[in-house]
LUMTORGU-478588 format. One record per residue (C-alpha): residue in three letters; x, y, z. Coordinates in steps of 0.05 Angstrom, whole numbers, padded with zeros to 5 digits, always signed. Example, Ala and Ser with C-alpha at 12.3 -4.5 7.8 and 13.67 -1.06 7.14 Angstrom:
! LUMTORGU-478588
Ala+00246-00090+00156/Ser+00273-00021+00143/
! end
This chain:
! LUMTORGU-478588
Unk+06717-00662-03579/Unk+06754-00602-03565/Unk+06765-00627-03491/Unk+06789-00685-03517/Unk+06835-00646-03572/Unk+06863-00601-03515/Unk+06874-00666-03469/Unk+06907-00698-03523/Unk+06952-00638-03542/Unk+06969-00633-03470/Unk+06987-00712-03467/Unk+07041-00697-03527/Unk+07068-00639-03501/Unk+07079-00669-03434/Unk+07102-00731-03475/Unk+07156-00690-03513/Unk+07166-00649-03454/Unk+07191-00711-03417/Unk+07235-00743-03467/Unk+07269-00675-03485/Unk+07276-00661-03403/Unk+07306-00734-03397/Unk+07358-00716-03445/Unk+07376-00654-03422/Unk+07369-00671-03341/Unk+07423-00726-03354/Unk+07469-00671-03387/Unk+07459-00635-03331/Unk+07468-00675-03287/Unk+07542-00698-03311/Unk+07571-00625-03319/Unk+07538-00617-03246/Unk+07578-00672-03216/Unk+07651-00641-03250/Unk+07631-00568-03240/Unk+07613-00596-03160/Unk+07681-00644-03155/Unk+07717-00581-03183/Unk+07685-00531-03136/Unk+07693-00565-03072/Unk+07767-00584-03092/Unk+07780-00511-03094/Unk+07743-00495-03037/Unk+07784-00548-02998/Unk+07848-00519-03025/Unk+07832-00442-02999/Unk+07813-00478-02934/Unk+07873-00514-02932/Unk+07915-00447-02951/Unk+07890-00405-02894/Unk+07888-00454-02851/Unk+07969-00462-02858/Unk+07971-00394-02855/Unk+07933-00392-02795/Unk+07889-00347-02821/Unk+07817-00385-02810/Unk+07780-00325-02821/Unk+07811-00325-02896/Unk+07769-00396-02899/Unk+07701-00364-02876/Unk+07714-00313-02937/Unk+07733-00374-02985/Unk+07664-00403-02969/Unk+07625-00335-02975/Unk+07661-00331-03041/Unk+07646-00389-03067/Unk+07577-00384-03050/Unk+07564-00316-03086/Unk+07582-00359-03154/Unk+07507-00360-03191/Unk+07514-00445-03185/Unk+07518-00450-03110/Unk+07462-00453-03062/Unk+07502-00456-03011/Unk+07572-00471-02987/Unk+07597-00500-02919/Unk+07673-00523-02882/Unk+07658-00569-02826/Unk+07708-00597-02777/Unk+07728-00677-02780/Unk+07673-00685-02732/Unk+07611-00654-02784/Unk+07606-00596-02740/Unk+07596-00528-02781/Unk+07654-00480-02774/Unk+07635-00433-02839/Unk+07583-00428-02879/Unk+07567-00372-02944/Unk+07505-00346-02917/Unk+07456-00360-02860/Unk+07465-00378-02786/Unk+07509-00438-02772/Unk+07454-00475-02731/Unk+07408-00478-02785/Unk+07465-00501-02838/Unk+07478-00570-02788/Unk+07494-00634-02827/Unk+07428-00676-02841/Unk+07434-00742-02835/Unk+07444-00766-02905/Unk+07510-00715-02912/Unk+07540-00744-02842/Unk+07532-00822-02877/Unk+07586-00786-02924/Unk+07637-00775-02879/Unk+07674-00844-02871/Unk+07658-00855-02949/Unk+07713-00802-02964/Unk+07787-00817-02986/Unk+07837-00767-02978/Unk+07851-00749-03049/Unk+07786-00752-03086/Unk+07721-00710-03083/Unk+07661-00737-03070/Unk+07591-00720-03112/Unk+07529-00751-03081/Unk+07457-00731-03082/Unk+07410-00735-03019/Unk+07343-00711-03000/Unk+07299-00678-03045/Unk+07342-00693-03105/Unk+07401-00640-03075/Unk+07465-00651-03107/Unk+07532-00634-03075/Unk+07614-00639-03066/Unk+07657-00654-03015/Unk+07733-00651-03011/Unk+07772-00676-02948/Unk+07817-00614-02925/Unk+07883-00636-02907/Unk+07938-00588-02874/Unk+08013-00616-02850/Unk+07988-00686-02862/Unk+07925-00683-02818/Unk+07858-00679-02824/Unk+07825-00616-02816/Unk+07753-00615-02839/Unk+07710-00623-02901/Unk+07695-00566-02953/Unk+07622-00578-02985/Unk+07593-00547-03036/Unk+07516-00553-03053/Unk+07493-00536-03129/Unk+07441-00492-03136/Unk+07387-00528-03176/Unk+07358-00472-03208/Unk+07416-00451-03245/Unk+07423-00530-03268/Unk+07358-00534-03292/Unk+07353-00459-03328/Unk+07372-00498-03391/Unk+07325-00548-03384/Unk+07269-00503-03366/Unk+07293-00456-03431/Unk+07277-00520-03468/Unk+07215-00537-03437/Unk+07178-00457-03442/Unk+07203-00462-03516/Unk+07173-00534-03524/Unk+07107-00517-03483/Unk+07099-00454-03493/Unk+07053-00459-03551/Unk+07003-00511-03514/Unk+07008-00472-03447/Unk+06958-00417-03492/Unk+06897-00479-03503/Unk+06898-00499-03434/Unk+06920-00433-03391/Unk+06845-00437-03371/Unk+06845-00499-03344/Unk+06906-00488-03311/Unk+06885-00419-03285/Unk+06826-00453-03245/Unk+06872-00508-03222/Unk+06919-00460-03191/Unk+06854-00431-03155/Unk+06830-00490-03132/Unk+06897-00516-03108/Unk+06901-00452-03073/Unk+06837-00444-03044/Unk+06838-00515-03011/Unk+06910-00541-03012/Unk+06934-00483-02973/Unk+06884-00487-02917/Unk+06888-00560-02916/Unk+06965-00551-02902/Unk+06961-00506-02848/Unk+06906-00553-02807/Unk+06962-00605-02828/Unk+07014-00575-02794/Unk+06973-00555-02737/Unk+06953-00618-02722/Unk+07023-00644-02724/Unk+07049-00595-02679/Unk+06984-00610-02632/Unk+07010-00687-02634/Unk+07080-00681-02624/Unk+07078-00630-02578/Unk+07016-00630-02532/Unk+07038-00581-02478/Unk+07065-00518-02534/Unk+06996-00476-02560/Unk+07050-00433-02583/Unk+07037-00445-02653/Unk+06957-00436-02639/Unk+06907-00411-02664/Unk+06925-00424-02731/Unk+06904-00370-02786/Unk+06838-00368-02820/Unk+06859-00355-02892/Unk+06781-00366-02925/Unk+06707-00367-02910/Unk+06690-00435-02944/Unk+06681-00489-02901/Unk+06753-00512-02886/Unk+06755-00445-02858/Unk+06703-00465-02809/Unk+06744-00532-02797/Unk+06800-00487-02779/Unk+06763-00445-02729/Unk+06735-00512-02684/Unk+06800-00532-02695/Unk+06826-00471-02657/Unk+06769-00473-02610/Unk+06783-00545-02595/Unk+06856-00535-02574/Unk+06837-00464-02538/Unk+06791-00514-02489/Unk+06840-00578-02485/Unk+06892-00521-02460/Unk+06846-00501-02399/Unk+06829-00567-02385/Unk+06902-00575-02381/Unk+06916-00521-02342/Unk+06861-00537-02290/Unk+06890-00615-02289/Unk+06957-00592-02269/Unk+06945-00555-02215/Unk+06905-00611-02182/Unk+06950-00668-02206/Unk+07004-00629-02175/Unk+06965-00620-02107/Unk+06942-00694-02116/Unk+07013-00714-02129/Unk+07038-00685-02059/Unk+06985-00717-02023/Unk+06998-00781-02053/Unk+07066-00788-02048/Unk+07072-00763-01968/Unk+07008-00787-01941/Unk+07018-00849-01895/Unk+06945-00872-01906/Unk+06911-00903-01962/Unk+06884-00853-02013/Unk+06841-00860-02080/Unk+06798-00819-02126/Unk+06743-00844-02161/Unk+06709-00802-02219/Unk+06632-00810-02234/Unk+06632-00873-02257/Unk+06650-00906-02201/Unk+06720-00910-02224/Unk+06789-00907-02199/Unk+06830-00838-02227/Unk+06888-00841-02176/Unk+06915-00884-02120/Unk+06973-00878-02066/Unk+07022-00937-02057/Unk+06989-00951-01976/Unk+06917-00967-02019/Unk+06941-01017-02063/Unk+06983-01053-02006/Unk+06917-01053-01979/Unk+06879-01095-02029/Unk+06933-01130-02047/Unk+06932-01115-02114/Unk+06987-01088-02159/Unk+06983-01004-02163/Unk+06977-01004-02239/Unk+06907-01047-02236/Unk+06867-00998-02202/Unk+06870-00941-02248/Unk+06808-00951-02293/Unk+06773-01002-02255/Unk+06715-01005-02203/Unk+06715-01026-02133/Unk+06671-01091-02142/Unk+06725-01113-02188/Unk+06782-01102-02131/Unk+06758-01122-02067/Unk+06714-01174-02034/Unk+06638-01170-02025/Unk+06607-01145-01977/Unk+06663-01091-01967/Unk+06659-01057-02041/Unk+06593-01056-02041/Unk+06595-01020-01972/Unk+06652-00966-02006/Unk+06621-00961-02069/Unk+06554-00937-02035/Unk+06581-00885-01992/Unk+06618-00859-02065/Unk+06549-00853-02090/Unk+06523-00813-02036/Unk+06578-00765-02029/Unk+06564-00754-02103/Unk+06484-00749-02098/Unk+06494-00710-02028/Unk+06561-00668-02042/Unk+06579-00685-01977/Unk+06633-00716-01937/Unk+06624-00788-01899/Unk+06670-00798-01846/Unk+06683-00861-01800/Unk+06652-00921-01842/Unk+06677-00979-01811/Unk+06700-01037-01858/Unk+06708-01114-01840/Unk+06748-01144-01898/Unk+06760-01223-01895/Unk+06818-01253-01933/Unk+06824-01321-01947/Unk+06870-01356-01907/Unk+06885-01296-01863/Unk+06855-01256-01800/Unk+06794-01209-01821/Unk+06827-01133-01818/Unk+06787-01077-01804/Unk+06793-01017-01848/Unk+06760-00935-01828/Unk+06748-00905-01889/Unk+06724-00830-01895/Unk+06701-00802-01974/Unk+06697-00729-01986/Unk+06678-00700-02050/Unk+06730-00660-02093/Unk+06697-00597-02132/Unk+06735-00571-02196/Unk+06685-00509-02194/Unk+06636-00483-02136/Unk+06572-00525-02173/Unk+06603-00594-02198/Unk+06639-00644-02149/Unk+06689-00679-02210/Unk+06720-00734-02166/Unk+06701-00770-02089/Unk+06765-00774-02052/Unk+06771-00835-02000/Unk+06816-00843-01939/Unk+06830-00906-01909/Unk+06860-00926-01861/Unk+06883-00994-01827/Unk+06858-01006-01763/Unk+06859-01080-01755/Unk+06910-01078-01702/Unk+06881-01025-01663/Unk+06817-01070-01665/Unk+06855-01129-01649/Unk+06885-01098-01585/Unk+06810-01061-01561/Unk+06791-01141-01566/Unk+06845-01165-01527/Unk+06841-01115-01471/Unk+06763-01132-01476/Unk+06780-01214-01469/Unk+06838-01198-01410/Unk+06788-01153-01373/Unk+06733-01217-01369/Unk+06793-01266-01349/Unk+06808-01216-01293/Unk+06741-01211-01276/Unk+06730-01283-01288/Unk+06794-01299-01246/Unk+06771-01255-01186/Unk+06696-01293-01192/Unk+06727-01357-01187/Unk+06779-01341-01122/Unk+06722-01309-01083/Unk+06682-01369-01087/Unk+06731-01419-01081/Unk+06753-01381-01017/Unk+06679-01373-00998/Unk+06681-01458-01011/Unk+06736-01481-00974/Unk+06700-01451-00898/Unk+06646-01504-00905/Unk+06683-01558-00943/Unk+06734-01558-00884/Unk+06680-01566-00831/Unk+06649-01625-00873/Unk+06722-01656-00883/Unk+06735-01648-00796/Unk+06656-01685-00787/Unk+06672-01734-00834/Unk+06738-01758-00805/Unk+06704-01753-00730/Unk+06649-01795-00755/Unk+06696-01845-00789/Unk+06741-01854-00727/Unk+06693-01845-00667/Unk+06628-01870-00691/Unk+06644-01940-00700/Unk+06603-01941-00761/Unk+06591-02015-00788/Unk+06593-02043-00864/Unk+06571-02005-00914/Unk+06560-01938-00876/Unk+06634-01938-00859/Unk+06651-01948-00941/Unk+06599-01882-00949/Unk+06638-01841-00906/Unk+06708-01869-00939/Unk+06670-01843-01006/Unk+06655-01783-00983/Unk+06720-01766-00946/Unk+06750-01782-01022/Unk+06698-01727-01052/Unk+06719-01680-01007/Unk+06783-01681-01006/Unk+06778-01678-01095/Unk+06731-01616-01080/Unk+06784-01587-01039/Unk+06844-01597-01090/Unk+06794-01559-01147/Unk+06788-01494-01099/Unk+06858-01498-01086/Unk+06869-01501-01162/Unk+06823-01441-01172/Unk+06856-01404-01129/Unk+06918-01406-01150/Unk+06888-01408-01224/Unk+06951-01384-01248/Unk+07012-01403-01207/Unk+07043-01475-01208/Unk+07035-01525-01157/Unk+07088-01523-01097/Unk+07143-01565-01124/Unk+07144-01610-01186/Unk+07151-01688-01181/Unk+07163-01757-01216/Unk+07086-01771-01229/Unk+07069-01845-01246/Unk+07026-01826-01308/Unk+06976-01888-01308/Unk+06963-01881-01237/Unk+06942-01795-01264/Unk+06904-01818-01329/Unk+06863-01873-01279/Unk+06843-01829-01231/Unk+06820-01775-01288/Unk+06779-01840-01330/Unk+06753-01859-01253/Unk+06729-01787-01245/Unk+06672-01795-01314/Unk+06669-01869-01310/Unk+06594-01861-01296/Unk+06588-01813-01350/Unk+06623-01866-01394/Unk+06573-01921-01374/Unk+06517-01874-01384/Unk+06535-01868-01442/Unk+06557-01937-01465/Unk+06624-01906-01494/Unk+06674-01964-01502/Unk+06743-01937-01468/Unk+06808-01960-01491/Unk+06868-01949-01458/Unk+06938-01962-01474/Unk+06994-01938-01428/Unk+07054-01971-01391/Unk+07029-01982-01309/Unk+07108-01960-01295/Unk+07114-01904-01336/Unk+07133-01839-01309/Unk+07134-01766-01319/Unk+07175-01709-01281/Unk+07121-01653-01274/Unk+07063-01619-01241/Unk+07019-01671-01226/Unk+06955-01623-01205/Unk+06961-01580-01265/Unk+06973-01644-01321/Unk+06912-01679-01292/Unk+06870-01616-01299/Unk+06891-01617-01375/Unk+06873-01689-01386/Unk+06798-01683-01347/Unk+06793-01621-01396/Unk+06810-01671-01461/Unk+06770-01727-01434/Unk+06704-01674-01412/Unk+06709-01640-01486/Unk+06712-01716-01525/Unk+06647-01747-01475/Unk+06615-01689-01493/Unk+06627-01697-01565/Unk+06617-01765-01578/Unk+06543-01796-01580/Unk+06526-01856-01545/Unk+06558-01921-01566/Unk+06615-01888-01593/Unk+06699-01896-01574/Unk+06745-01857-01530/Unk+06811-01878-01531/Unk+06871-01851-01484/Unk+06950-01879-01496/Unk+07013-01846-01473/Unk+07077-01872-01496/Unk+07152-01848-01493/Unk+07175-01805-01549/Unk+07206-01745-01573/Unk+07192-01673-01583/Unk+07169-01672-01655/Unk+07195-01604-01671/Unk+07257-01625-01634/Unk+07281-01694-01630/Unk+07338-01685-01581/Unk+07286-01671-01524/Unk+07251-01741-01492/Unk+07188-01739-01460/Unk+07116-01773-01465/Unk+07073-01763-01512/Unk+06990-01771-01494/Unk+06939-01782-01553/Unk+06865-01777-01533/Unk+06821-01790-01585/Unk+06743-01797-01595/Unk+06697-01827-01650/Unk+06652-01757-01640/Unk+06620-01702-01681/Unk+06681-01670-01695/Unk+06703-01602-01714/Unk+06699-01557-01776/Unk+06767-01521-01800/Unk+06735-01454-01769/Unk+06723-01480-01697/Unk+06787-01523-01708/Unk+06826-01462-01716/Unk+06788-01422-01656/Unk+06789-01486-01602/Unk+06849-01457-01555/Unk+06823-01379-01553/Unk+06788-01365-01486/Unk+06714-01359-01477/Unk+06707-01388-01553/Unk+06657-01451-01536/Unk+06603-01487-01583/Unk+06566-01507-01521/Unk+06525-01451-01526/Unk+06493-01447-01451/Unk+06540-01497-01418/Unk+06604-01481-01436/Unk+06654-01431-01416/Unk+06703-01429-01472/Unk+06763-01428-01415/Unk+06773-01513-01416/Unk+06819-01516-01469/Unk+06850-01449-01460/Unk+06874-01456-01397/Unk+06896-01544-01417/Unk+06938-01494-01474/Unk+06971-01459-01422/Unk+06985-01506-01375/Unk+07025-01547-01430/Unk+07064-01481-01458/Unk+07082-01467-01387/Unk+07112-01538-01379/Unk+07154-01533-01447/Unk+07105-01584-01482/Unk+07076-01570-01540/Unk+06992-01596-01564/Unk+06971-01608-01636/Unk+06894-01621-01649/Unk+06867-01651-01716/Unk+06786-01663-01724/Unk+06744-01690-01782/Unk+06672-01684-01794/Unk+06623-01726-01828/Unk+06616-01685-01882/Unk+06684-01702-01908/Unk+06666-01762-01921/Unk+06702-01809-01875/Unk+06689-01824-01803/Unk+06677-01758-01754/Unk+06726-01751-01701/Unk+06780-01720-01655/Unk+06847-01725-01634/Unk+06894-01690-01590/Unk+06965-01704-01592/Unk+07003-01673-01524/Unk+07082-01685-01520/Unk+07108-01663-01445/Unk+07182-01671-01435/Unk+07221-01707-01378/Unk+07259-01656-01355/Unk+07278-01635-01282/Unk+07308-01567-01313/Unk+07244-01544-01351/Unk+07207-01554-01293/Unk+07245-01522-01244/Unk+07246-01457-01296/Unk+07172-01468-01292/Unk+07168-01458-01210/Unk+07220-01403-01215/Unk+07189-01360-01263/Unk+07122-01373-01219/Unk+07136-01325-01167/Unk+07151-01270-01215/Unk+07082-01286-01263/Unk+07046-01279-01181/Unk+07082-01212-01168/Unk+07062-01183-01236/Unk+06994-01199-01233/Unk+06991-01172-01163/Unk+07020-01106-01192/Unk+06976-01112-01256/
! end
């Protein structure tokens, strides 16, 4: 009962309190408004008086003045602008126009003061300050709440003061509560504002332990936590800074993983590397970047350094993009120690050495044609001894012998062999100059003698031929070296095609298909065979590249290639195998144009491709 008697005098004391205060506050708060339009008018006058005396200093004193009466808190004159030129007491910088007063400033008329009241329930006046017609700043006055509300509080002791004695108790051990924890709780407040706004200032730190209850303790973890997020700090600078140099100069790929196998940093060179965006490596793993077997292959060597604290140099990495040539990265991984007993982070290096791999593999390939090139002269020339003796018997025994029906037609057969064996030395040896001069070439009498060559081959076989060229057509060119390319086409497709299948062979006149100014003939050898896959497709012109395993060289259609690039032609190839689902086969498209120039700049330029192999 008596809690409830002393709760329910408290309710009507705070319920008369109110009324009575709403009363008087609105009293107040009407004489504040005339005493504040009065005050600032008369500030603005004195301002506007020593101002036409040019006497500004007379101004500062007008404000000091006025702010010495026991109703001011404070008293400013600003410039048109808001900027503070005077102000009673205080420093200037910390007297600046908030906001809400600056909203004021194009709210003003010339003639009229203005009362408004803005944050925290502050009244005040301002009076434009006009001298000679112009504009010359704003006089404001700010009432000093206190003094307002000394009437109201008189009221309020007088009305309270009887009930303040049945609860000063209670209110006793409120204050010490709200002392006791308020006051502690505000100061981790504040702390942990200043910690969020301002990561980077511990000015403000440790904050002081006012207690020994257990906020006090909050405070000192508090304090301990920002003491160790400052040295982490401090240690992260230093080697973001030195990781920040590296990154930005190095011209190699560079990334940092931490122990989870994670990327911390990256350099610009990396992520052209993987080709992906610099922003989507930090965070992620190297599975989730690159192409098996390659991260797996990284990611392993990270692990070690970690497990074995030391560096790995020289990995070499084989990475194989779709649709492009495999590059070849060297990657080294070194581990990065923030202290002498933990390694924090693995560095990697990598660098790009596809094209350094690219030209080892050439020189290796040029250094077997050489070699290859040198095989073949010596035993052509080691050929061509015998071969001539057997050509000078054979024409003695043809002529002198009188040899009858059908020996005579066996010599005439071998006289023919011969003389082919003969041309292919002679083609060896000159394996890569032209032939003497260039000609006009009947093309079916060429593409006969080449189907005559594997016409047993072709019966063997039982592979239908078809062929479908003009018996008068014609072809400016190197006769020797164009039938080499078609026994090449027509040796590949026999090979290729199983018995009972097609091989067909057609030449027509046409145009360069890339440009259709330039005339020529184009050549289509096709064959109902196995056919290629999109791999071998792709790999069919580079030399010593062969799916014949033990009987092939891999030089066939490298060497038809150059022959036609040499004569200005140009050779397209498409292949489909049965796995596509249509019918396997092959075909070979070869345009070579009719052109006495394009020759010719073929024999000129021989002499000087003979002269620089010689020197090479």
């Amino acid at each position: 009962m008596l809690a409830g008697l002393v709760l329910l005098e408290a309710l009507s004391i705070v319920l008369f309190g109110t009324i009575l205060t709403e009363q008087q506050r609105r009293e107040v708060y009407d004489r504040a408004q005339h005493r504040l339009a009065h005050q600032a008018t008369s500030l603005a006058l004195q301002a506007k008086e020593a101002l036409q005396q040019e006497r500004p200093d007379w101004a500062g004193l007008s404000a000091t003045m006025m702010g010495e009466a026991p109703s001011v808190a404070l008293a400013k004159i600003t410039d048109p602008s808001g900027k503070i030129l005077f102000v009673s007491r205080g420093d200037k910088a910390n007297a600046a126009l908030d906001p809400a007063e600056q909203a004021q400033i194009p709210l003003m008329t010339r003639d009229e003061p203005r009362v408004f009241e803005f944050a925290n329930q502050r009244w005040e006046g301002v009076k434009p300050i006009y001298a000679g017609g112009a504009l010359r700043g704003f006089a404001w006055v700010e009432t000093d709440r206190a003094w307002d509300h000394e009437q109201l509080d008189a009221i309020l002791r007088s009305t309270v003061i009887f009930g303040v004695i049945w609860i000063v108790a209670s209110a006793l051990l409120v204050l010490l509560m709200a002392h006791s924890i308020s006051r502690p709780l505000g100061i981790l407040l504040r702390g942990t504002r200043s910690l969020m706004s301002s990561p980077e200032n511990s000015g403000k730190f440790p904050l002081p332990v006012t207690g020994h209850n257990e906020i006090a303790h909050i405070i000192e973890a508090f304090n301990r936590m920002v003491a160790s997020i400052d040295e982490q700090r401090s240690g992260l600078n230093d080697t973001l800074s030195l990781l920040d140099s590296m990154l930005a100069n190095a011209p190699i790929g560079l990334a940092f993983f931490d122990r989870r196998g994670r990327f911390v940093r990256v350099n610009q060179v990396f992520a052209d590397m993987t080709g992906e965006p610099l922003s989507r490596h930090l965070g992620r793993t190297l599975p989730e970047l690159l192409p098996q077997p390659v991260a797996q292959q990284l990611e392993d060597t990270v692990w070690r350094v970690f497990e074995q604290e030391q560096p790995a140099r020289d990995l070499e990495l084989t990475v194989q993009a779709e649709a492009q040539r495999a590059s070849t990265w060297l990657a080294s991984a070194y581990p990065v120690r923030t202290t002498p007993q933990q390694v924090r982070w693995v560095g990697v290096i990598m660098l790009d050495a596809s094209e350094r791999k690219r030209s080892e593999e050439a020189l290796r390939k040029t250094e077997k044609l050489a070699a290859t090139g040198r095989l073949a002269a010596s035993i052509a020339h080691e050929i061509n001894n015998p071969l001539e003796a057997i050509t000078n018997l054979l024409f003695l025994l043809r002529n002198y012998c009188e040899l009858a029906d059908p020996a005579l037609g066996y010599v005439v057969m071998a006289e023919h062999e011969a003389r082919r064996i003969s041309e292919i030395t002679q083609q060896t040896l000159r394996f890569y100059r032209q032939s003497t001069l260039p000609a006009r070439a009947n093309m079916s009498e060429l593409l006969d003698s080449v189907l005559t060559l594997y016409h047993s081959r072709l019966s063997t076989l039982n592979i239908q031929l078809e062929r479908d060229y003009d018996a008068t057509m014609d072809l400016f060119c190197f006769a020797g070296e164009v039938r080499q390319v078609f026994a090449n086409l027509v040796a590949n497709a026999i090979d290729a095609t199983p018995e009972g299948g097609r091989l067909m062979v057609r030449a027509r006149r046409s145009r360069n298909w890339r440009d259709p100014e330039q005339t020529g003939v184009r050549f289509v050898i096709a064959d109902t065979g196995l056919g290629m896959e999109p791999e071998v497709c792709a790999r069919a012109f580079e030399p010593f590249f062969t799916t014949k395993e033990v009987t092939g060289t891999g030089l066939g259609l490298w060497v038809s290639q150059e022959i036609i690039v040499k004569s200005r032609g140009l050779v397209h190839v498409r292949s489909r195998t049965a796995r596509e689902g249509a019918s396997p086969g092959t075909v070979f498209q070869i345009f070579l144009p009719d052109d006495h120039k394009a020759a010719l700049d073929v024999k000129s330029a021989a002499p000087e491709e003979a002269s620089a192999a010689s020197a090479s």
